[in-house]
N, CA, C and O atoms as CSV, one atom per row, in Angstrom:
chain,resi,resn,atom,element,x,y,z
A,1,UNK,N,N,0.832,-1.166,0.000
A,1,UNK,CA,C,0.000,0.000,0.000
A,1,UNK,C,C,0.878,1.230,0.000
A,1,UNK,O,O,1.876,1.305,0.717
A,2,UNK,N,N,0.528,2.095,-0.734
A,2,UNK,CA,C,1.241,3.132,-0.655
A,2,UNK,C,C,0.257,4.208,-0.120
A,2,UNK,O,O,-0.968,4.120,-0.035
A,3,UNK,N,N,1.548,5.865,0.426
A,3,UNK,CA,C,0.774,6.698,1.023
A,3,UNK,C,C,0.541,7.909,0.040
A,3,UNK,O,O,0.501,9.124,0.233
A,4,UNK,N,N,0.426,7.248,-0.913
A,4,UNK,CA,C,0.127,8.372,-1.595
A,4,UNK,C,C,-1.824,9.133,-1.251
A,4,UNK,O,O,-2.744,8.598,-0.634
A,5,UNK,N,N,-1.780,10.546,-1.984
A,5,UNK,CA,C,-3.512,10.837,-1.380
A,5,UNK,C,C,-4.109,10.223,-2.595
A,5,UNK,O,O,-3.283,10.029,-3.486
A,6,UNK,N,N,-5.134,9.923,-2.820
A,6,UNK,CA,C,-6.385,9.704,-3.768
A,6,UNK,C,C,-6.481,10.697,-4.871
A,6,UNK,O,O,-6.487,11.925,-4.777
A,7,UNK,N,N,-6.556,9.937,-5.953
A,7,UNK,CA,C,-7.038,11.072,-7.004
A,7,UNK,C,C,-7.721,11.855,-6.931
A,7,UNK,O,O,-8.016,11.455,-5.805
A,8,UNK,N,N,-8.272,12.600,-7.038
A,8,UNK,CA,C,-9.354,13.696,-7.580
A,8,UNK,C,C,-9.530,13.827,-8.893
A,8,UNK,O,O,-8.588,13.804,-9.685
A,9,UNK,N,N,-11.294,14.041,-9.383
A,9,UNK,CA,C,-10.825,13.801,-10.847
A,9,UNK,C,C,-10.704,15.242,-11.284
A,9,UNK,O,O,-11.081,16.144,-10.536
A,10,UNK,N,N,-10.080,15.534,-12.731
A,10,UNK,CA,C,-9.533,17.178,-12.685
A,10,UNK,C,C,-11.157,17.476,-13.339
A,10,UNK,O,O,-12.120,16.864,-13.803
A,11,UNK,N,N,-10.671,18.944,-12.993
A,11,UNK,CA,C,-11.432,19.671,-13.796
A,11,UNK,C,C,-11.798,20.022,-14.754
A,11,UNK,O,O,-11.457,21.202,-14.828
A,12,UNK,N,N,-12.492,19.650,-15.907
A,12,UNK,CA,C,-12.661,19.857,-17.372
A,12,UNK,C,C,-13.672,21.131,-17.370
A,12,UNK,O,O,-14.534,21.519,-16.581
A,13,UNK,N,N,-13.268,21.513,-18.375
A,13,UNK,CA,C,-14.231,22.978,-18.905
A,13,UNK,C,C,-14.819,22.499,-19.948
A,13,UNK,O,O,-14.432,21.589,-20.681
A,14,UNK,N,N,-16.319,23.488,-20.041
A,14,UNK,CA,C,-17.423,22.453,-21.049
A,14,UNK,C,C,-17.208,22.581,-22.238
A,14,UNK,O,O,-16.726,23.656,-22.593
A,15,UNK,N,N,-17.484,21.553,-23.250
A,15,UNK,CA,C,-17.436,21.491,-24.429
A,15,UNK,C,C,-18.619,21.850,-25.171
A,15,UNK,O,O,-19.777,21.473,-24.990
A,16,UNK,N,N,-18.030,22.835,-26.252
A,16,UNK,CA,C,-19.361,23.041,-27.000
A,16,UNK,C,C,-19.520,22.460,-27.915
A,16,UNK,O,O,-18.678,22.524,-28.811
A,17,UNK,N,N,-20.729,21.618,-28.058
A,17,UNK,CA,C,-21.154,20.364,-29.182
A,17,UNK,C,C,-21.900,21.618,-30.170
A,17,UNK,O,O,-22.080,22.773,-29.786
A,18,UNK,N,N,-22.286,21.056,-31.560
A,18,UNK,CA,C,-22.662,21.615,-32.580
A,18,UNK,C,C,-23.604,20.932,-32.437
A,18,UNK,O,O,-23.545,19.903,-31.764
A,19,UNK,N,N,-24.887,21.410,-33.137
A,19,UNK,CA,C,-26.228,20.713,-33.117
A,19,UNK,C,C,-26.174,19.583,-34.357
A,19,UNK,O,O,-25.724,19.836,-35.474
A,20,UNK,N,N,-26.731,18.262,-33.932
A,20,UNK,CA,C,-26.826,17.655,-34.471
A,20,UNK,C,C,-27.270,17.757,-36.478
A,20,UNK,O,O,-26.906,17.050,-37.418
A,21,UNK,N,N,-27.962,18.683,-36.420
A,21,UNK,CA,C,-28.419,18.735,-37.812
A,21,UNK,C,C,-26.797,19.510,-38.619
A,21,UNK,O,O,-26.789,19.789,-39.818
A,22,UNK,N,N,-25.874,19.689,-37.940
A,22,UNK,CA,C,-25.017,20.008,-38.550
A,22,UNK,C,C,-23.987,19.310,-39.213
A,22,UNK,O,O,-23.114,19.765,-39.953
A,23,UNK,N,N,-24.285,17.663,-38.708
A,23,UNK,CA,C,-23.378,16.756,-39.812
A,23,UNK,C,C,-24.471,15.884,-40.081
A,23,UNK,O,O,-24.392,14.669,-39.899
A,24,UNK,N,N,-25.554,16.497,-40.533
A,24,UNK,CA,C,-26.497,16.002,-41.582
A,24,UNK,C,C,-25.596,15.976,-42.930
A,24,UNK,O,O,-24.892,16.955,-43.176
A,25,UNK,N,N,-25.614,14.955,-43.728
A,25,UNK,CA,C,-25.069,14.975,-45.054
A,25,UNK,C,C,-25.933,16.501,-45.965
A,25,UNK,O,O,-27.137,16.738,-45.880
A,26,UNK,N,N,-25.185,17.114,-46.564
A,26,UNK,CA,C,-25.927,17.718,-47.723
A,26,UNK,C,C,-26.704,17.370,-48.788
A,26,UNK,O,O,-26.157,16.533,-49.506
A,27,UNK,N,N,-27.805,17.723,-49.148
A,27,UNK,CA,C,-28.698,16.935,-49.945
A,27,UNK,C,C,-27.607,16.925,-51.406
A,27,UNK,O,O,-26.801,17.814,-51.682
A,28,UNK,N,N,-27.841,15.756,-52.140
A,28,UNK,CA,C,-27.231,15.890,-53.291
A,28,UNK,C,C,-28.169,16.607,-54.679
A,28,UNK,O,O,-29.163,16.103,-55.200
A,29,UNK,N,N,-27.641,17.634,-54.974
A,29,UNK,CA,C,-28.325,17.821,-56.470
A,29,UNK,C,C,-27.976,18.068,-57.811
A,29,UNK,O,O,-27.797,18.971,-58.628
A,30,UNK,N,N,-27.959,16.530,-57.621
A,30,UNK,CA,C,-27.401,16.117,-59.554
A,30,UNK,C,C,-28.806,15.939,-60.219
A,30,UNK,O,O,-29.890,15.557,-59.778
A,31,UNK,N,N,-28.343,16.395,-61.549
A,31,UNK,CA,C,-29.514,16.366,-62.759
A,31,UNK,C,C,-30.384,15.097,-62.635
A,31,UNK,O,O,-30.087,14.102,-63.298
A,32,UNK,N,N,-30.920,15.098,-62.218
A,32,UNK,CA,C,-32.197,14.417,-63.335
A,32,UNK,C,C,-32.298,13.395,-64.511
A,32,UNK,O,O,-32.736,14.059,-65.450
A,33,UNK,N,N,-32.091,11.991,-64.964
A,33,UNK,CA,C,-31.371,11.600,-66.001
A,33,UNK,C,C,-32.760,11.207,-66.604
A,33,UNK,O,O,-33.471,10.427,-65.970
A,34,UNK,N,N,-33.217,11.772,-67.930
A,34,UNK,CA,C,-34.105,11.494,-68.256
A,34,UNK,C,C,-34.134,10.661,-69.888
A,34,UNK,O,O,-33.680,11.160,-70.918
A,35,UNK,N,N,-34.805,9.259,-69.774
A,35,UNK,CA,C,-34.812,8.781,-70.639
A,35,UNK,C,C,-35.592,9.371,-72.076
A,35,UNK,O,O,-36.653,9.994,-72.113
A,36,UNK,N,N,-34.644,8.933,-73.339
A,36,UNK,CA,C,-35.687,9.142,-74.278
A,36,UNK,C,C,-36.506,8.658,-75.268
A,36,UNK,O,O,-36.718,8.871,-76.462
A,37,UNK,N,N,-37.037,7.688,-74.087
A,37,UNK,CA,C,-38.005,6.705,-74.369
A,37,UNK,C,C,-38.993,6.065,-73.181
A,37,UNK,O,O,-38.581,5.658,-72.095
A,38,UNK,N,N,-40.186,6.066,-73.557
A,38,UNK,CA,C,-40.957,5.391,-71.901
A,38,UNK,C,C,-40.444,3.654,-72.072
A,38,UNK,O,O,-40.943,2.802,-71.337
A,39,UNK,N,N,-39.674,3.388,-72.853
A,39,UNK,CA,C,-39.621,1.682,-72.462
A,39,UNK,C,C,-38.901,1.603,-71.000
A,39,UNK,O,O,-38.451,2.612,-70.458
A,40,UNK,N,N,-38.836,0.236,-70.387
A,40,UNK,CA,C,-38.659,-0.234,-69.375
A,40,UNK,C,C,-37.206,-0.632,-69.792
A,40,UNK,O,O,-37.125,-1.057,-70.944
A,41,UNK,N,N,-36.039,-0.575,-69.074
A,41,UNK,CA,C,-34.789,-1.311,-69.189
A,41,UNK,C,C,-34.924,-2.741,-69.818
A,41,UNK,O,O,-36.128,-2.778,-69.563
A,42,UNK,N,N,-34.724,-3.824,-70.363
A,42,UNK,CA,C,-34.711,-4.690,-70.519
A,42,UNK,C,C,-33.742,-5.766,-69.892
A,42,UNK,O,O,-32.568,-5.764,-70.264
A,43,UNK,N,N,-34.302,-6.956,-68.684
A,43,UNK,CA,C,-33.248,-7.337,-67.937
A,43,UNK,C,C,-33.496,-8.702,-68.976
A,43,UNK,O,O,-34.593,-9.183,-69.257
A,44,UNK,N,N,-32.100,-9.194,-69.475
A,44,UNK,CA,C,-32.714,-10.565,-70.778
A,44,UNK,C,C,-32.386,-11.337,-69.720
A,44,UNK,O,O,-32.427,-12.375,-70.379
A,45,UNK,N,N,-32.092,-11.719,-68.624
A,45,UNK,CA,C,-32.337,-13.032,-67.489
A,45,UNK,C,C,-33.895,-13.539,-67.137
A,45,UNK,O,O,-34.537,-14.580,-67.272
A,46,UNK,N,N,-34.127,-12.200,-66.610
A,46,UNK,CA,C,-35.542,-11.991,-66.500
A,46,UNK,C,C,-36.339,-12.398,-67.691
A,46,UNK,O,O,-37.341,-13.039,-67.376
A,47,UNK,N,N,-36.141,-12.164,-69.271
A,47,UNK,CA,C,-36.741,-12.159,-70.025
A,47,UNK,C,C,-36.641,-13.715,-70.399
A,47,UNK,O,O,-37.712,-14.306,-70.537
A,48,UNK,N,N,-35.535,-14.379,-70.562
A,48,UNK,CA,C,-35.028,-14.943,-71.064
A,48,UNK,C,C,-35.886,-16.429,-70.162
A,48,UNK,O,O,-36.532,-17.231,-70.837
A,49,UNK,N,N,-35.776,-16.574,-68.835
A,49,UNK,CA,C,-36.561,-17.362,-68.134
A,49,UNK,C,C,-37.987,-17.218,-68.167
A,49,UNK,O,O,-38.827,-18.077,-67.899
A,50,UNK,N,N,-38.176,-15.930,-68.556
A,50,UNK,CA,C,-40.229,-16.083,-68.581
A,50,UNK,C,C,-40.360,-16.438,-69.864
A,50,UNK,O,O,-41.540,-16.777,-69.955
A,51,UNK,N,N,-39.801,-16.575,-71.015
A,51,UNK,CA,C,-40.322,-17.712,-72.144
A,51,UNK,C,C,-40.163,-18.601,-72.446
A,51,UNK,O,O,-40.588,-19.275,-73.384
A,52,UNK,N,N,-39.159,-18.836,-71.271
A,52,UNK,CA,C,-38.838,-20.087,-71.185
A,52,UNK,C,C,-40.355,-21.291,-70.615
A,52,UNK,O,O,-40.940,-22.293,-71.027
A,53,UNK,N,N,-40.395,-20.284,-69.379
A,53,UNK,CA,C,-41.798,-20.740,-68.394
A,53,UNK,C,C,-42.796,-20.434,-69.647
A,53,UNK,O,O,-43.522,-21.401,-69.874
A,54,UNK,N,N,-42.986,-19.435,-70.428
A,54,UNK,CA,C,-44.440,-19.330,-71.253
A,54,UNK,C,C,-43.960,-20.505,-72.352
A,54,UNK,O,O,-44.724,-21.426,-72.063
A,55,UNK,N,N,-43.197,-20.934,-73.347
A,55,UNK,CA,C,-43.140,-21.589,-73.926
A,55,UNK,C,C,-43.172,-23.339,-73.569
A,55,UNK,O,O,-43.421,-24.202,-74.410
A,56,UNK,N,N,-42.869,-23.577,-72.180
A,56,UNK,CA,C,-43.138,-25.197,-71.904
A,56,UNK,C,C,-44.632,-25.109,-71.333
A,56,UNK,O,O,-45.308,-26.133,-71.431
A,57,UNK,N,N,-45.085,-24.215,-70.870
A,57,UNK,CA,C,-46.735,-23.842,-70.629
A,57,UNK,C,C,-47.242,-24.386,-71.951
A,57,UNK,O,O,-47.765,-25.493,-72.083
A,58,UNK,N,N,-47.015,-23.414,-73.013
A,58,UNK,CA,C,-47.985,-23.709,-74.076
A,58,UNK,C,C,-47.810,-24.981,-74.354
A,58,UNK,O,O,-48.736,-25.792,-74.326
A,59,UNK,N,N,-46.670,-25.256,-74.634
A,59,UNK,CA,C,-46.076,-27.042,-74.782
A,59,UNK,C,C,-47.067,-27.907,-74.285
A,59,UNK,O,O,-47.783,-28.510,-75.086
A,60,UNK,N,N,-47.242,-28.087,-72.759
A,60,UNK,CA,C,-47.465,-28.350,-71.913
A,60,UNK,C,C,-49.724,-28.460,-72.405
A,60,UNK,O,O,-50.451,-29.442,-72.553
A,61,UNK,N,N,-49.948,-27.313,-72.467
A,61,UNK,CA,C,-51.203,-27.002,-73.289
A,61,UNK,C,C,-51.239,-28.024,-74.423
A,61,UNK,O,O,-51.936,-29.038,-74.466
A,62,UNK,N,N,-50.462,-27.629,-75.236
A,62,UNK,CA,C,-51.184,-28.264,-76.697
A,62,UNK,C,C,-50.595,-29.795,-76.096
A,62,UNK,O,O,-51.037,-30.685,-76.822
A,63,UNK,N,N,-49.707,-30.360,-74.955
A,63,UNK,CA,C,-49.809,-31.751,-75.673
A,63,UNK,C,C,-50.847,-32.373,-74.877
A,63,UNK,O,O,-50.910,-33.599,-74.792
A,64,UNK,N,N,-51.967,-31.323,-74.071
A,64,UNK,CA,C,-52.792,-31.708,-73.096
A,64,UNK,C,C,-54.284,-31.651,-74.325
A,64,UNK,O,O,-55.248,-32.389,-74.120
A,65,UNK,N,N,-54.264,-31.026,-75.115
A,65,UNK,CA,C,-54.943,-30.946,-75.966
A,65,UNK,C,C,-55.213,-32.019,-76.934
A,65,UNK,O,O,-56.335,-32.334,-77.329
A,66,UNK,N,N,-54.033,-32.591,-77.307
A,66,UNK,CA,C,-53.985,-33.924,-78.272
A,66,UNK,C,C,-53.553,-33.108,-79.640
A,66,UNK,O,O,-54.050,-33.504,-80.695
A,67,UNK,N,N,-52.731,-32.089,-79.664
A,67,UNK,CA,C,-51.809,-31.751,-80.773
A,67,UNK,C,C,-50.601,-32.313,-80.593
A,67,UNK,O,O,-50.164,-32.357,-81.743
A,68,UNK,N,N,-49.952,-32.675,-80.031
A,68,UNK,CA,C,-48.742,-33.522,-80.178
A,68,UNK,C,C,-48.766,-35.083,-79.457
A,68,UNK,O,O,-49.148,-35.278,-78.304
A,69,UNK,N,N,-48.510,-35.638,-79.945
A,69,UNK,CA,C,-48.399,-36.750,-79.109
A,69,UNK,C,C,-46.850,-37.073,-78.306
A,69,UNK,O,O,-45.816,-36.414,-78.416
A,70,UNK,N,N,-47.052,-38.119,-77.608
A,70,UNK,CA,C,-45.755,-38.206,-76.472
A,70,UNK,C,C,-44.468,-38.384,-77.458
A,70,UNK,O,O,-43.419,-37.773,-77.254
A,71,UNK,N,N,-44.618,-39.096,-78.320
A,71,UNK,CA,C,-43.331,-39.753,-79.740
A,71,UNK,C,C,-42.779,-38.511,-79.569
A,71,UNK,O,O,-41.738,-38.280,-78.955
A,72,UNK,N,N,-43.845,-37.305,-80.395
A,72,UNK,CA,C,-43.490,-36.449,-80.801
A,72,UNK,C,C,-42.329,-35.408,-79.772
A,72,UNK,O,O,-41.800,-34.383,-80.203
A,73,UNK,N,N,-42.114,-35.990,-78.315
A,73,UNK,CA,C,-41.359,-34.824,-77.708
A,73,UNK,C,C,-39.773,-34.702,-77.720
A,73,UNK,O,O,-39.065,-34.028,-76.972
A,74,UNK,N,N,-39.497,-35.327,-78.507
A,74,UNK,CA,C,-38.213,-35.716,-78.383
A,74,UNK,C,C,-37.928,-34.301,-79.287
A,74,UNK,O,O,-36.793,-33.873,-79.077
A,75,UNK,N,N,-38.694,-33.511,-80.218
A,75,UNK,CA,C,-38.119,-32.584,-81.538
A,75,UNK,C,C,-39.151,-31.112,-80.255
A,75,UNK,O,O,-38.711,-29.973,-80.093
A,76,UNK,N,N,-40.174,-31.527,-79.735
A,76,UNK,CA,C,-40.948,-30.290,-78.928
A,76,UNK,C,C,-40.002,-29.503,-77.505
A,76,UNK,O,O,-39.940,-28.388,-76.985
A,77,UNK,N,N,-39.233,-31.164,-77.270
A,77,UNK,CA,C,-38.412,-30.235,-75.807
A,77,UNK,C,C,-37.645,-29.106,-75.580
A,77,UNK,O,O,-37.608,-28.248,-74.699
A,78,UNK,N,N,-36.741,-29.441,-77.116
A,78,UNK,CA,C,-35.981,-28.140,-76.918
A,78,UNK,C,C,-36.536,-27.060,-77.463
A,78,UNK,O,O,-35.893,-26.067,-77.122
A,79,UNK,N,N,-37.285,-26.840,-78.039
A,79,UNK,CA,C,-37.932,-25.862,-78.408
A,79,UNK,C,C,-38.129,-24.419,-77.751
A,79,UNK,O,O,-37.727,-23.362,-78.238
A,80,UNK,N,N,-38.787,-24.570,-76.619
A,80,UNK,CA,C,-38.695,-23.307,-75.656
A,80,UNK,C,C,-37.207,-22.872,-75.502
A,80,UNK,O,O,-37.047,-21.704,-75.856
A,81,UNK,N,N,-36.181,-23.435,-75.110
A,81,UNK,CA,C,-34.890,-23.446,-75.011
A,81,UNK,C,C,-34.365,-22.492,-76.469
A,81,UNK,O,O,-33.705,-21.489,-76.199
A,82,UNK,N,N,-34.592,-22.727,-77.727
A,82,UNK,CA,C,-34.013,-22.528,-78.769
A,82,UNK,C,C,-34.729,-20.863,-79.091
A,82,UNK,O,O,-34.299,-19.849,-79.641
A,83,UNK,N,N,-36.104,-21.264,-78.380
A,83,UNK,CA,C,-36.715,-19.567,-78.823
A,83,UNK,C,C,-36.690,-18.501,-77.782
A,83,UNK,O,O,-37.066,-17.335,-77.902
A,84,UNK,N,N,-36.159,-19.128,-76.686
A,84,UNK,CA,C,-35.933,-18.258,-75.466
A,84,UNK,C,C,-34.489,-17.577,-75.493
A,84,UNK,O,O,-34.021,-16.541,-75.019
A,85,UNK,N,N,-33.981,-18.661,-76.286
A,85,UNK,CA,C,-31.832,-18.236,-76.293
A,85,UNK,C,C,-31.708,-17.328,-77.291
A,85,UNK,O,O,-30.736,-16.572,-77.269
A,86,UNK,N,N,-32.706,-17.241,-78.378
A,86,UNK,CA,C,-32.825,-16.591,-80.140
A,86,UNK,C,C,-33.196,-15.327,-79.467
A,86,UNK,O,O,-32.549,-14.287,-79.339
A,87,UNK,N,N,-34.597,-15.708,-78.996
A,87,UNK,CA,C,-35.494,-13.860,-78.657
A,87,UNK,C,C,-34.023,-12.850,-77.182
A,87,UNK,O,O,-33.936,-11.649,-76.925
A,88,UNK,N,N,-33.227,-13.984,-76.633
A,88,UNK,CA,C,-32.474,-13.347,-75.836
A,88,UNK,C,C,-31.196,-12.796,-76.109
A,88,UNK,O,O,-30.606,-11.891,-75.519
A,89,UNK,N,N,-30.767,-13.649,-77.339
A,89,UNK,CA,C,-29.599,-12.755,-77.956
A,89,UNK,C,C,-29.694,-11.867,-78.510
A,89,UNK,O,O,-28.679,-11.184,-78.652
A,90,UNK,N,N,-31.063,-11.385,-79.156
A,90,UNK,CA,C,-31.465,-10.439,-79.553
A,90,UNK,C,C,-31.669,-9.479,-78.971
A,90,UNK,O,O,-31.243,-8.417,-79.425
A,91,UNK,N,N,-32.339,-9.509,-77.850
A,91,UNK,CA,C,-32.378,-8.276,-76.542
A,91,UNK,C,C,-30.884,-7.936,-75.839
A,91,UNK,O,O,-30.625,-6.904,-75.220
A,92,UNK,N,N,-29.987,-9.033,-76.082
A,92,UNK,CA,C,-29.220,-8.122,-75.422
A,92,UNK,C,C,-28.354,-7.865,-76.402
A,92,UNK,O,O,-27.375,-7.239,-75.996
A,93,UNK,N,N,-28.345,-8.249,-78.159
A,93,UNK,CA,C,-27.883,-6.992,-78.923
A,93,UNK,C,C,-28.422,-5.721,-78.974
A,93,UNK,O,O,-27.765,-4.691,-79.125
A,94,UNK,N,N,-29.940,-5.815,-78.814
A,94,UNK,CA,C,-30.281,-4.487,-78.570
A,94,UNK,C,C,-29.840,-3.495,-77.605
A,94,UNK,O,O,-29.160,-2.498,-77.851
A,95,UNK,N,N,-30.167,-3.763,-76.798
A,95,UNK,CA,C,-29.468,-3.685,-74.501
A,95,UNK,C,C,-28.130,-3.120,-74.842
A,95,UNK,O,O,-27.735,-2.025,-74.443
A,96,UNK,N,N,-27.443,-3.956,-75.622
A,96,UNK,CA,C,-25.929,-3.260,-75.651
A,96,UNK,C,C,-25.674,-2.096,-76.969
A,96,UNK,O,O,-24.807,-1.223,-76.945
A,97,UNK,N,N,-26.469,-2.285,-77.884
A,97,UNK,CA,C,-26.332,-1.081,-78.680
A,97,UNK,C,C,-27.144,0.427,-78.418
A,97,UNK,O,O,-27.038,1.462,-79.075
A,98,UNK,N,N,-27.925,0.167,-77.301
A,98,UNK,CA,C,-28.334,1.214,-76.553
A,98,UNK,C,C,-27.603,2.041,-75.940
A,98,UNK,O,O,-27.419,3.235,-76.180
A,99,UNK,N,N,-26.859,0.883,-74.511
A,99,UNK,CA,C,-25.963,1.250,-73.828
A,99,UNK,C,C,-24.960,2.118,-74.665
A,99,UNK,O,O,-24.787,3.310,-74.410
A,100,UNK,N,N,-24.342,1.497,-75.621
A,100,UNK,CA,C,-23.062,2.281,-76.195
A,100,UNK,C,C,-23.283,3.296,-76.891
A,100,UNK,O,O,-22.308,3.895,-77.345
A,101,UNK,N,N,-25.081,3.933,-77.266
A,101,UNK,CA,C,-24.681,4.930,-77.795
A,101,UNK,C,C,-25.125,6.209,-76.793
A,101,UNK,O,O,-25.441,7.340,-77.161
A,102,UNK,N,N,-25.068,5.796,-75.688
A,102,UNK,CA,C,-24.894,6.814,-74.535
A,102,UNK,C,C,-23.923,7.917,-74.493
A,102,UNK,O,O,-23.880,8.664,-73.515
């Protein structure tokens, strides 16, 4: 044990805080980017899987119908596949010749 006396804690003088709204970020105001066209972006993943799903649907339809028979699926399967990959390379030649003439 030592004889030393006890701390005391020191004295600080007050700090002046800034009001909170003062490291609010600044609103940003950049332009506006306005398309010139009302189409929708085209996502071809997105696209590319929903005709996929609409084309084994219809499939699916006509061979419930008695337009194809079962023989026949061996030339019907890939089908959705072949018009979903065609209509999608196409969207995203489009998609990218958009992009680049930005």
């Amino acid at each position: 044990m030592s004889d030393e006396p006890p701390l005391e804690p020191a004295e600080t003088e007050p700090v002046e805080t800034e009001p909170v709204e003062a490291f609010a970020p600044e609103p940003v105001t950049e332009p506006v980017r306005t398309r010139r066209s009302g189409f929708h972006p085209v996502t071809v993943g997105h696209l590319v899987m929903g005709l996929i799903f609409l084309c084994v649907a219809v499939l699916w339809v006509v061979l419930q119908a008695g337009g194809i028979q079962l023989d026949d699926l061996r030339w019907a399967i890939p089908f959705p596949f072949l018009v979903a990959g065609a209509i999608g390379l196409i969207a995203a030649a489009i998609t990218a010749r958009r992009q680049g003439s930005r």
